[in-house]
C-alpha positions in Angstrom: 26.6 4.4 -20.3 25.2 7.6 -19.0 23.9 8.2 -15.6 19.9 9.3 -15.7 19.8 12.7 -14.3 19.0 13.3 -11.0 15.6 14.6 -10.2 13.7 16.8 -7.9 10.3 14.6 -6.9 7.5 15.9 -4.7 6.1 13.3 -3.4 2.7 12.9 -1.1 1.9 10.7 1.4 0.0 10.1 4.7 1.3 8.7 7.6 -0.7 5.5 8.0 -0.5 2.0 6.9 0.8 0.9 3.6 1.1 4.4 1.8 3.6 5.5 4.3 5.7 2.5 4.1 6.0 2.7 0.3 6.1 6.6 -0.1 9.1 6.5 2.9 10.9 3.2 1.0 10.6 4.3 -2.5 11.4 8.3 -1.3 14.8 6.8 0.7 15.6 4.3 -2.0 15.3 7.3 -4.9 17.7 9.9 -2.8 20.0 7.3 -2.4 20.6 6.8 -5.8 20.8 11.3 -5.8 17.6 12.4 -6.6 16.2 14.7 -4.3 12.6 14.1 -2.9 10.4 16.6 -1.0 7.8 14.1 1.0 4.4 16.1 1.7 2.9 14.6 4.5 -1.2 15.2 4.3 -4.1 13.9 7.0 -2.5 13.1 10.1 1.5 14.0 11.5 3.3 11.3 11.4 4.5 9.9 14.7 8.1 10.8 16.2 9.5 7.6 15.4 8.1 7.3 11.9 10.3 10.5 11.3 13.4 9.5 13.2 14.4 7.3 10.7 14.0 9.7 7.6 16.5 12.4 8.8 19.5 10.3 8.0 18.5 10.0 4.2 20.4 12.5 1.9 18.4 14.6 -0.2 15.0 13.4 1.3 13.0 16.8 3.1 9.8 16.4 4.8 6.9 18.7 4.8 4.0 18.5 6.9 1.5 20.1 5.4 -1.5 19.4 7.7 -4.0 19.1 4.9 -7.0 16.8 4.9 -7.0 13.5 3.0 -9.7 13.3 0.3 -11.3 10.0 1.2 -11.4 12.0 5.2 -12.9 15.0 2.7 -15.1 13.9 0.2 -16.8 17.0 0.0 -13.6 19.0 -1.2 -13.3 21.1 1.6 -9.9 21.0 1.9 -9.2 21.3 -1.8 -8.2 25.1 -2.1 -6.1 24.4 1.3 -4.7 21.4 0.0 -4.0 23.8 -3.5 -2.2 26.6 -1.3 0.0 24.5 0.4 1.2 21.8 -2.0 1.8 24.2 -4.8 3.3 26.4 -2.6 6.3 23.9 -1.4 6.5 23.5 -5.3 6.9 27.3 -6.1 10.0 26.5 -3.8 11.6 23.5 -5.1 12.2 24.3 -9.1 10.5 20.2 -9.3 11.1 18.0 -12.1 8.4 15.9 -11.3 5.2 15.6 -9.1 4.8 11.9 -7.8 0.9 11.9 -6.0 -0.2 9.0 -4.0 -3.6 10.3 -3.7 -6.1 11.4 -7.2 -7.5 14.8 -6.4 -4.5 17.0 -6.0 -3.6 15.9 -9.6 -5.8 18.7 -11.0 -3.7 21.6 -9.3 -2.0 23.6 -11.6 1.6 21.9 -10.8 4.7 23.6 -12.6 5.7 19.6 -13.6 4.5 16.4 -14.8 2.2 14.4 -12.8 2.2 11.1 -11.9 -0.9 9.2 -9.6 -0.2 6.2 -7.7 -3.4 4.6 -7.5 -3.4 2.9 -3.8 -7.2 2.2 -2.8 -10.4 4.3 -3.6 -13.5 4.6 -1.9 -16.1 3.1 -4.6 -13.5 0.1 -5.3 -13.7 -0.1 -1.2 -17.5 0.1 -0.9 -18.3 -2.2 -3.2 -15.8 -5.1 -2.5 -17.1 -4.5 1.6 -20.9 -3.9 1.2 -21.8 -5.1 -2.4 -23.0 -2.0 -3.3 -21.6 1.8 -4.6 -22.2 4.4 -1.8 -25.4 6.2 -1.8 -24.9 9.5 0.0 -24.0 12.5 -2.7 -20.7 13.2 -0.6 -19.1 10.4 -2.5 -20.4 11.3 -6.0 -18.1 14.9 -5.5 -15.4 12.2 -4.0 -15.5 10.2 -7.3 -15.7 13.3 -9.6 -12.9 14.4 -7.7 -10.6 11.1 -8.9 -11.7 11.4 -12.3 -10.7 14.5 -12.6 -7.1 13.7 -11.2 -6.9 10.4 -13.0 -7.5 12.6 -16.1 -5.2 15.3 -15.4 -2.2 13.1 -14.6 0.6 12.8 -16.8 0.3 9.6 -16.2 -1.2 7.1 -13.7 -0.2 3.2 -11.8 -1.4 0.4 -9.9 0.5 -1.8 -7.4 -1.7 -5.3 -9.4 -3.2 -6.0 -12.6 -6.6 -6.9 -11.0 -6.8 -3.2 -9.3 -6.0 -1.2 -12.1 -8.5 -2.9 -14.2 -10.9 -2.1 -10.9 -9.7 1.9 -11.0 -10.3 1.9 -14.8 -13.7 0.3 -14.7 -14.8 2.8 -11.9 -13.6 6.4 -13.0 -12.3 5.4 -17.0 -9.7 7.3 -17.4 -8.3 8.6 -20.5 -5.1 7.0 -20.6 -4.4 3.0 -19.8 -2.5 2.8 -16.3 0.7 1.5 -15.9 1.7 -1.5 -12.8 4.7 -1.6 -11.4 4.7 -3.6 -8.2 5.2 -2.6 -4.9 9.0 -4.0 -3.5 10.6 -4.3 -0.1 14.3 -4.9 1.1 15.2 -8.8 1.5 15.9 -10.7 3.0 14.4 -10.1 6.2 13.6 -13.6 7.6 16.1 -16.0 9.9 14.3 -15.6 13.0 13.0 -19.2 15.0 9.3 -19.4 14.2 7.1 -20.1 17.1 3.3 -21.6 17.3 1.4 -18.4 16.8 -0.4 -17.4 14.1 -0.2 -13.0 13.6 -2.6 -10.5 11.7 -2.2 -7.0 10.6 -4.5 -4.1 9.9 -6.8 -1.5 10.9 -9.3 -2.8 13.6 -11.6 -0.1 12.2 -11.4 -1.0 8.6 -13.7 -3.7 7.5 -11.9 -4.2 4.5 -9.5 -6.3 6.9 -12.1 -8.4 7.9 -9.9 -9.4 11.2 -13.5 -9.9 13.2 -13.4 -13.1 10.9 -10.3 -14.2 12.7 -11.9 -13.5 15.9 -14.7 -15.3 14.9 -12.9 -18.4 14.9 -9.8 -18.1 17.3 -11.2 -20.5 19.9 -11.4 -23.1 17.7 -7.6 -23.0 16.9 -5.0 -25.3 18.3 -2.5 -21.5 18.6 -3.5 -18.3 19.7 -3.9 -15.5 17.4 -2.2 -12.0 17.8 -3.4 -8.7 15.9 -0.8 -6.1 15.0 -2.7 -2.7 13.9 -4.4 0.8 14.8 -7.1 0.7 17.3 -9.2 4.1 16.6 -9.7 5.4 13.4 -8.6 8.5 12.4 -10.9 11.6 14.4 -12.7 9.0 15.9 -13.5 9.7 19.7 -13.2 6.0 21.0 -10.5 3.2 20.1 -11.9 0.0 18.5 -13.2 -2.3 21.8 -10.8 -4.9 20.4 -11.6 -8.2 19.0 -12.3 -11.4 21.3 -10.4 -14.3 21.8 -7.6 -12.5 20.2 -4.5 -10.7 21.5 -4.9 -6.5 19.8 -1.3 -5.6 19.9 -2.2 -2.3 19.1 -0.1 0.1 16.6 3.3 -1.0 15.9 6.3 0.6 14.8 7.2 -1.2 11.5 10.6 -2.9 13.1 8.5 -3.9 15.7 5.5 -5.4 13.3 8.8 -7.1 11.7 9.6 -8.5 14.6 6.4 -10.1 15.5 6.4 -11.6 11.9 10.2 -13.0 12.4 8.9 -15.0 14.5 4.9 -15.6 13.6 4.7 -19.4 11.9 1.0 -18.3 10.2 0.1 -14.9 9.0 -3.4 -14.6 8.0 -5.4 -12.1 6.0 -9.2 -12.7 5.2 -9.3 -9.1 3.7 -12.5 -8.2 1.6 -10.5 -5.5 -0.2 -6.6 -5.1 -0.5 -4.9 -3.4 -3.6 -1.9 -5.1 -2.7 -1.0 -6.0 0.9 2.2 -4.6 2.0 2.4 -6.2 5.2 1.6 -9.5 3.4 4.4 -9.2 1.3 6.2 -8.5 4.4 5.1 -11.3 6.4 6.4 -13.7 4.1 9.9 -12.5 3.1 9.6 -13.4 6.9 8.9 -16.5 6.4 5.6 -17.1 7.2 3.3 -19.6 5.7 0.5 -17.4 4.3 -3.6 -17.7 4.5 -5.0 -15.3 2.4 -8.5 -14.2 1.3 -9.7 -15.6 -2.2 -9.8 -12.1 -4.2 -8.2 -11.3 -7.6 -5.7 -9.1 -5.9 -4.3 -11.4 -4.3 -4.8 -14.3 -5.8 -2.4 -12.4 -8.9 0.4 -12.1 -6.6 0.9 -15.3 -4.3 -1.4 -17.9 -6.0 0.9 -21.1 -5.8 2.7 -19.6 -2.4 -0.2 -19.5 -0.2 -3.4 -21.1 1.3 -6.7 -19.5 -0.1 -9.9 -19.1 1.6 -13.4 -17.7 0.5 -13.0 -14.2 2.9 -17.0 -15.4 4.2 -16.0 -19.2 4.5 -15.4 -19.3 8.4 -15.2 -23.1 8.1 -12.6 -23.0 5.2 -10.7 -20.3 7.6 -10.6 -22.9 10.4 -9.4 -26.0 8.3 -7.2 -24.0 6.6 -5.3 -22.3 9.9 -5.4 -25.3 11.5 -4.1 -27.4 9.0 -1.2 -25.2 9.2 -0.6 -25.7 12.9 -0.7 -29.7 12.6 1.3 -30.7 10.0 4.7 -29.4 10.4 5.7 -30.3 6.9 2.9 -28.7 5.3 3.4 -25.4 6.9 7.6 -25.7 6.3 7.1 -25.9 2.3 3.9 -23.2 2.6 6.5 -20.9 4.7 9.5 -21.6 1.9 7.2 -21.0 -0.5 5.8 -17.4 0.7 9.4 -17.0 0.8 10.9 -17.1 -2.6 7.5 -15.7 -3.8 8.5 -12.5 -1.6 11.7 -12.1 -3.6 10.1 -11.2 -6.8 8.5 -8.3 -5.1 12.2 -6.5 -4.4 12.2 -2.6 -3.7 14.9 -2.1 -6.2 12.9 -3.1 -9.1 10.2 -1.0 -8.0 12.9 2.1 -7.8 14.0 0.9 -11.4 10.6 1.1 -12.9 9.4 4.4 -11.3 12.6 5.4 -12.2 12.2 4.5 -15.7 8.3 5.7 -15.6 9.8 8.9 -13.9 11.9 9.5 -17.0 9.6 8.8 -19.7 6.8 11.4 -18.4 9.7 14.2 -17.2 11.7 14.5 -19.9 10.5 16.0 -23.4 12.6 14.0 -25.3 11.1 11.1 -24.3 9.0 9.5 -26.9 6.1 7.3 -26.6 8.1 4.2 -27.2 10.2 5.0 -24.0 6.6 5.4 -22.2 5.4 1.9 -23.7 9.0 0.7 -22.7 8.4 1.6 -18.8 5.4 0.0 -18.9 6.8 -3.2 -20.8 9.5 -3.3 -18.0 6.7 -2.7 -14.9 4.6 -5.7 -16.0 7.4 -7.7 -16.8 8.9 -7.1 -13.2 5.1 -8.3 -12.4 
């Protein structure tokens, strides 16, 4: 059987949170199978260490491009910047194919086909956090800006079922959006569990909802600990931190590993959450797993976790501390996150971009081959 042909990718990213840690995963896992990936790093640099461990990869170059991020640039400020600099690093690289984990830039005239990744949004975000779409006429040129990517992609994904039916009921695009779940190495657990009970996620962001953990810490038999970014990006102050819990502050991801190797309870009362990387990491580590009642993530871990109402503080307390009591309870809830983890493996989700990757690149591709990627991503779902 013959080989697919290698491939030259630009890829975007940013350097916080989840994106990075799939764009850098799926970027290593593509160049070591030969393709050769240009990562184009807007918003923010990435920190020292975050680059340290991309310089072994073969094939995988990283470009800093200092541009803004759109949801940090709603008004489209950035855009002809953003333009200049990202089609310029293509001009360079003879690409093959143009993978965007972002909507906006999609409308640049790129010299390949285009593929979105569709991560969050900011009218999916406002109204899952404040019940309502957002009101100032920033975000209307924001949202007209996604459409207009959505549309102008090649073609376009979703990490869950649940969110791409949320990013087609928002912005309707024109073509029906493909999911191929996000993946991670395994196994990672192995580690002796000890009576603490770990969070991860943007203080800042009330999407995470982590005051709701504060809220009920003192009434818990275990102390809680917080992994996650205290000041938002171009803010002037950090986050004051949350009481009665312990703010780690920003981790480097082997250290955020670490803290789950040995966490018993991860918790995540999230109003809003595409997918949840570090959930899915949490419980390949073996943690037992309390998660906000939302269609996101009820998709992928109902049966292998505890649910809670994200408002319900007294659900949140019986739940957690139900967990901390009975020992046998949270020994099959922590086996259970487990072998759930190991359906979400990074080398199907290299597999089906792969395939996606192919089916959109390649002009002999027929539509069969593009229903046949998308056959394989929900089946991997």
């Amino acid at each position: 059987m013959t080989s697919p042909p290698a491939r030259r990718i630009l890829m975007t990213t940013d350097a916080g949170g989840g994106v990075w840690s799939f764009a850098t995963d799926l970027a290593s896992a593509l160049c070591n199978c030969g393709h050769t990936v240009i990562l184009a790093v807007m918003g923010p640099a990435p920190r020292a260490e975050q680059l340290k461990a991309l310089r072994a990869v073969p094939g995988l170059q990283v470009e800093l491009t200092g541009t803004a991020l759109e949801w940090m640039d709603p008004e489209d400020r950035d855009a002809s910047w953003a333009r200049k600099s990202l089609l310029g690093i293509a001009s360079r690289a003879d690409l093959d194919l143009v993978h965007l984990n972002s909507y906006r830039e999609a409308s640049f005239d790129w010299p390949a086909p285009v593929l979105v990744v569709a991560h969050s949004c900011v009218w999916s975000w406002w109204q899952a956090c404040r019940g309502e779409a957002p009101t100032e006429t920033r975000w209307d040129t924001y949202a007209a800006a996604v459409q207009a990517g959505l549309a102008a992609a090649d073609a376009w994904v979703a990490p869950t079922r649940a969110f791409r039916d949320c990013i087609a009921a928002h912005y309707a695009p024109r073509s029906h959006g493909h999911v191929i779940r996000n993946g991670i190495s395994l196994p990672i657990g192995g580690a002796k569990k000890e009576p603490f009970i770990l969070a991860a996620g943007r203080l800042w962001d009330e999407a995470k909802n982590l005051a709701a953990v504060g809220g009920v810490a003192s009434e818990l038999d275990w102390p809680v600990r917080v992994a996650g970014p205290m000041q938002s990006p171009g803010a002037d102050a950090a986050h004051p931190g949350i009481d009665g819990i312990e703010c780690l502050g920003t981790l480097s991801r082997s250290q955020l590993i670490a803290e789950m190797r040995r966490a018993a309870i991860f918790v995540s009362p999230a109003l809003y959450e595409p997918f949840g990387l570090s959930i899915l990491e949490a419980a390949s580590c073996g943690c037992a797993l309390v998660l906000s009642d939302i269609p996101t993530l009820r998709e992928l871990w109902d049966g292998a976790a505890q649910f809670v109402e994200p408002h319900d503080r007294g659900a949140l307390v019986r739940s957690l501390q139900d967990l901390c009591r009975d020992h046998e309870l949270r020994a099959r809830m922590q086996q259970a996150a487990r072998r759930r983890a190991e359906r979400y493996r990074l080398s199907e989700t290299v597999t089906s971009y792969a395939e996606l990757y192919r089916a959109i690149s390649d002009p002999r591709a027929s539509k069969r081959a593009a229903s046949s990627s998308a056959a394989m991503a929900e089946a991997a779902a």
